[in-house]
C-alpha positions as CSV (number, residue, x, y, z in Angstrom):
1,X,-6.4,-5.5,76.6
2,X,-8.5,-8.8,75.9
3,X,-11.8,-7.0,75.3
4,X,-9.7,-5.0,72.3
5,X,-7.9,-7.7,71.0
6,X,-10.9,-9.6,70.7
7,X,-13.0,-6.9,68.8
8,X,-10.4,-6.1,66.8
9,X,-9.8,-10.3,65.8
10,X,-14.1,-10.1,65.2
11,X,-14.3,-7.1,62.7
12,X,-11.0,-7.9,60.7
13,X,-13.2,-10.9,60.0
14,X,-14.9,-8.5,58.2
15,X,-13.7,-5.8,57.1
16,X,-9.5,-5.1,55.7
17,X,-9.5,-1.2,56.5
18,X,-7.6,-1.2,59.5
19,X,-7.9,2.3,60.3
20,X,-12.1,1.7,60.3
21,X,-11.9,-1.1,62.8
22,X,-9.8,0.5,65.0
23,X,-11.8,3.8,64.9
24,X,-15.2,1.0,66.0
25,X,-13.3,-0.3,68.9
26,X,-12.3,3.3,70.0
27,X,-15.8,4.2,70.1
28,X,-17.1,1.3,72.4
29,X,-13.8,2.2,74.2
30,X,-15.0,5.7,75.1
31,X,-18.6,5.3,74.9
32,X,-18.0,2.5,78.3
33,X,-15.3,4.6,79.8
34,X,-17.8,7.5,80.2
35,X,-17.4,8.8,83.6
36,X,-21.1,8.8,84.1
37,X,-20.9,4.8,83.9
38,X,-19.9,3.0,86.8
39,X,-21.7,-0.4,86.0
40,X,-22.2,-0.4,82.0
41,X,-18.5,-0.1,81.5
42,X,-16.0,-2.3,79.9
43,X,-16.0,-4.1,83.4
44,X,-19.2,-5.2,82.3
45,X,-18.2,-6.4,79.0
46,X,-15.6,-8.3,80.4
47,X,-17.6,-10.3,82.8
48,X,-20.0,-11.1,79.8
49,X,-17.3,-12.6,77.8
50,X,-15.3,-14.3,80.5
51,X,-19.2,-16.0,81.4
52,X,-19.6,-16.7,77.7
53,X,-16.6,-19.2,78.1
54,X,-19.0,-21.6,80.3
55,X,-21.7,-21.5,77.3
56,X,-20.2,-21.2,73.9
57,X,-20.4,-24.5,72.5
58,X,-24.0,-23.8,72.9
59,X,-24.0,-20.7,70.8
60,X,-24.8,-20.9,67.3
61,X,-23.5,-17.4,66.0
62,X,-20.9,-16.7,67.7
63,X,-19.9,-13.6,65.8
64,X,-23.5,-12.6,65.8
65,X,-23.9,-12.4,69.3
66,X,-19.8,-10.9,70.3
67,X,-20.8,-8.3,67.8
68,X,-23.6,-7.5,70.5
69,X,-21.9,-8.1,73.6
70,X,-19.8,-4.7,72.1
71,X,-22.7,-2.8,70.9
72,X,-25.7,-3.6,73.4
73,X,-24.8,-0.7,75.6
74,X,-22.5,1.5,73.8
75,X,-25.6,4.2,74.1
76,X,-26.4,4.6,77.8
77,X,-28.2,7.5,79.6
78,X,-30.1,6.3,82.8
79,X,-32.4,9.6,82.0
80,X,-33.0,8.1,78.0
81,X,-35.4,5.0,77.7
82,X,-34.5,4.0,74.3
83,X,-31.1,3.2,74.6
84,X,-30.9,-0.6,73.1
85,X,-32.9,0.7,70.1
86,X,-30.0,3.5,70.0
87,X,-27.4,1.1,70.4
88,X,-28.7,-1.1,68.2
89,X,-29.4,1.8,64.8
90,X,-25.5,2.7,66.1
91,X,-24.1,-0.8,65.5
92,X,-26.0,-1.3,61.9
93,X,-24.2,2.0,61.0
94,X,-21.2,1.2,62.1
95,X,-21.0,-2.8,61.0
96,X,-23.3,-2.5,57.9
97,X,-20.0,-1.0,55.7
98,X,-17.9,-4.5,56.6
99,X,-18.8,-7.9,55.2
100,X,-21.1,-8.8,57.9
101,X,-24.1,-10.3,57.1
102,X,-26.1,-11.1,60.1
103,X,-26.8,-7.2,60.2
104,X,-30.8,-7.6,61.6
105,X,-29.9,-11.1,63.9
106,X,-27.3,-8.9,66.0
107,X,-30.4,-5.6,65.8
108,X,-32.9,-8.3,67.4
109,X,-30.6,-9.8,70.0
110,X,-29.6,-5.9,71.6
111,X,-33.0,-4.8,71.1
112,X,-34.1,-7.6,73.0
113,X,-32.2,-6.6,76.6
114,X,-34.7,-4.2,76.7
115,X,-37.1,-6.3,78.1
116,X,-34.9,-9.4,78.9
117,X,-38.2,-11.8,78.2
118,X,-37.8,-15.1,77.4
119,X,-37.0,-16.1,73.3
120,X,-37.7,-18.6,70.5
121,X,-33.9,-17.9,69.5
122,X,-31.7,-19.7,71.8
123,X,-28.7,-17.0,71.4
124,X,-30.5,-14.4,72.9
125,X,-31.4,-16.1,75.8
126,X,-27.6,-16.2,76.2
127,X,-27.2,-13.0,75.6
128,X,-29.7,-12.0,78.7
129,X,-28.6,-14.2,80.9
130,X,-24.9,-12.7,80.3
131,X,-26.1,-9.5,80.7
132,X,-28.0,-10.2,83.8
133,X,-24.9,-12.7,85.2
134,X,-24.3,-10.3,88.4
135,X,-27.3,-10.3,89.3
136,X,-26.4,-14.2,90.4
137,X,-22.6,-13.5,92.0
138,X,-21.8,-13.3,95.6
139,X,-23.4,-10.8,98.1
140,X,-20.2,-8.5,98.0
141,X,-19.9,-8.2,94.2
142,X,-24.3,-7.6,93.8
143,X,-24.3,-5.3,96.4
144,X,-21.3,-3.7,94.2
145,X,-23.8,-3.7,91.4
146,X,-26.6,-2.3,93.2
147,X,-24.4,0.6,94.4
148,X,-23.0,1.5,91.4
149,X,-26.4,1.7,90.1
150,X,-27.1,3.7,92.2
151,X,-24.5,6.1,91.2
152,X,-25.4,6.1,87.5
153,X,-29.0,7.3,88.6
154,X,-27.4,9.9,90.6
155,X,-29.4,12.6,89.1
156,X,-32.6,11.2,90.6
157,X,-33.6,12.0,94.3
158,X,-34.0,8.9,96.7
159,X,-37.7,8.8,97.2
160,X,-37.8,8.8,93.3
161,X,-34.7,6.2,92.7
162,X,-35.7,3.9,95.0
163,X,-39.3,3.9,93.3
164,X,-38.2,2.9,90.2
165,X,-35.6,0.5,91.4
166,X,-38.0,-1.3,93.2
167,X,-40.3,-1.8,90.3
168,X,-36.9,-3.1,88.2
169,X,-36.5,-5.9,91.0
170,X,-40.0,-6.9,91.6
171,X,-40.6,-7.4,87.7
172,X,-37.4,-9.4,87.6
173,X,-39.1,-11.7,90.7
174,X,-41.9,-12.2,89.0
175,X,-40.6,-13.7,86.0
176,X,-41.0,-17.0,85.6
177,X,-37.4,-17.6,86.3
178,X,-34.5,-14.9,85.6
179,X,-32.3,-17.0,83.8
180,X,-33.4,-18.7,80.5
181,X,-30.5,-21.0,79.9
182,X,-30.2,-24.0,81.8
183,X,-26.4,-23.2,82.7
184,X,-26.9,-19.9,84.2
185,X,-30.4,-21.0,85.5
186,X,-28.6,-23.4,87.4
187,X,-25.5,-21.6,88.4
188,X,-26.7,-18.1,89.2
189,X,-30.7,-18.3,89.6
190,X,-30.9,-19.2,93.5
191,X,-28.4,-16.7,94.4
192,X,-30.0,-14.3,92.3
193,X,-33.2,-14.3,94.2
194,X,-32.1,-13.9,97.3
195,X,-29.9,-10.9,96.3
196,X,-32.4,-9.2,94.4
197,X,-35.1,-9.6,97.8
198,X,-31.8,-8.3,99.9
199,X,-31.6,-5.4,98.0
200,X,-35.7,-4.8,98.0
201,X,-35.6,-5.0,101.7
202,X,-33.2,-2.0,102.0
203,X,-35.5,-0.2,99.7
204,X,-38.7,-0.3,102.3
């Protein structure tokens, strides 16, 4: 698998024991397989990287911010609102024993897709806009998204879901634009609009 190969080529970067990295990748592994995730999965992940091919030149720590591609979301609970502080106090534990030493620049960066604003710090403005990349792909993959969102709020009744969802997609229209790097600004921002007001329409 590319995602595990690629984690696994990261930490040994960092760290000689083996048996420790492979134990890290085997959490993320079953942290995004859990069966209550259908959209922050290792689908997810995968899309991130393959979008970080278009920008990498650009990125100026790369193992910084592919350490938090892993770790942003390997705590999710749709009913818990503190899950990138989670994730990030779960990825200092677990990459503070290797050799790593951009520790707090990785905290920052997966604290930060809490609120997805705009940053000084051009890497996680990458970050955000690779996390929020769907929101700019064709009709049939969003509305994908939407649904599978759907199904990790499961728990909540429709009146109350489609409450909240609608407060998500309104706050993402009224930022001043939804991508922060010119690449994805340019490639997925349009798109993104309209499928964000598609999906708000089905929520009236």
């Amino acid at each position: 698998m590319m995602l595990k190969e690629k984690f696994l080529n990261l930490i040994e970067k960092y760290s000689d024991d083996n048996n420790y990295n492979l134990k890290c990748w085997n959490e993320i592994e079953k942290n995004y397989s859990s069966k209550s995730r259908h959209y922050h999965n290792l689908k997810h992940l995968e899309n991130m990287i393959s979008d970080l091919d278009h920008v990498e030149s650009q990125v100026n720590n790369i193992d910084a911010l592919l350490f938090s591609i892993y770790y942003h979301d390997i705590v999710y609970k749709s009913t818990q609102s503190d899950n990138e502080h989670k994730s990030a106090l779960v990825f200092k534990e677990r990459i503070s024993v290797t050799s790593f030493n951009h520790i707090e620049e990785c905290v920052e960066q997966i604290e930060a897709t809490k609120e997805h604003l705009l940053s000084s710090y051009n890497d996680i403005n990458i970050l955000l806009d690779l996390d929020l990349s769907i929101l700019g792909k064709s009709e049939n993959k969003y509305s994908e998204y939407s649904q599978n969102i759907r199904k990790e709020y499961k728990i909540y009744p429709d009146f109350m879901y489609r409450k909240g969802r609608k407060k998500v997609l309104n706050h993402m229209l009224e930022l001043e634009s939804i991508f922060k790097n010119s690449f994805f600004k340019d490639k997925y921002e349009t798109q993104a609009i309209s499928n964000l007001r598609s999906e708000l329409d089905t929520l009236n």
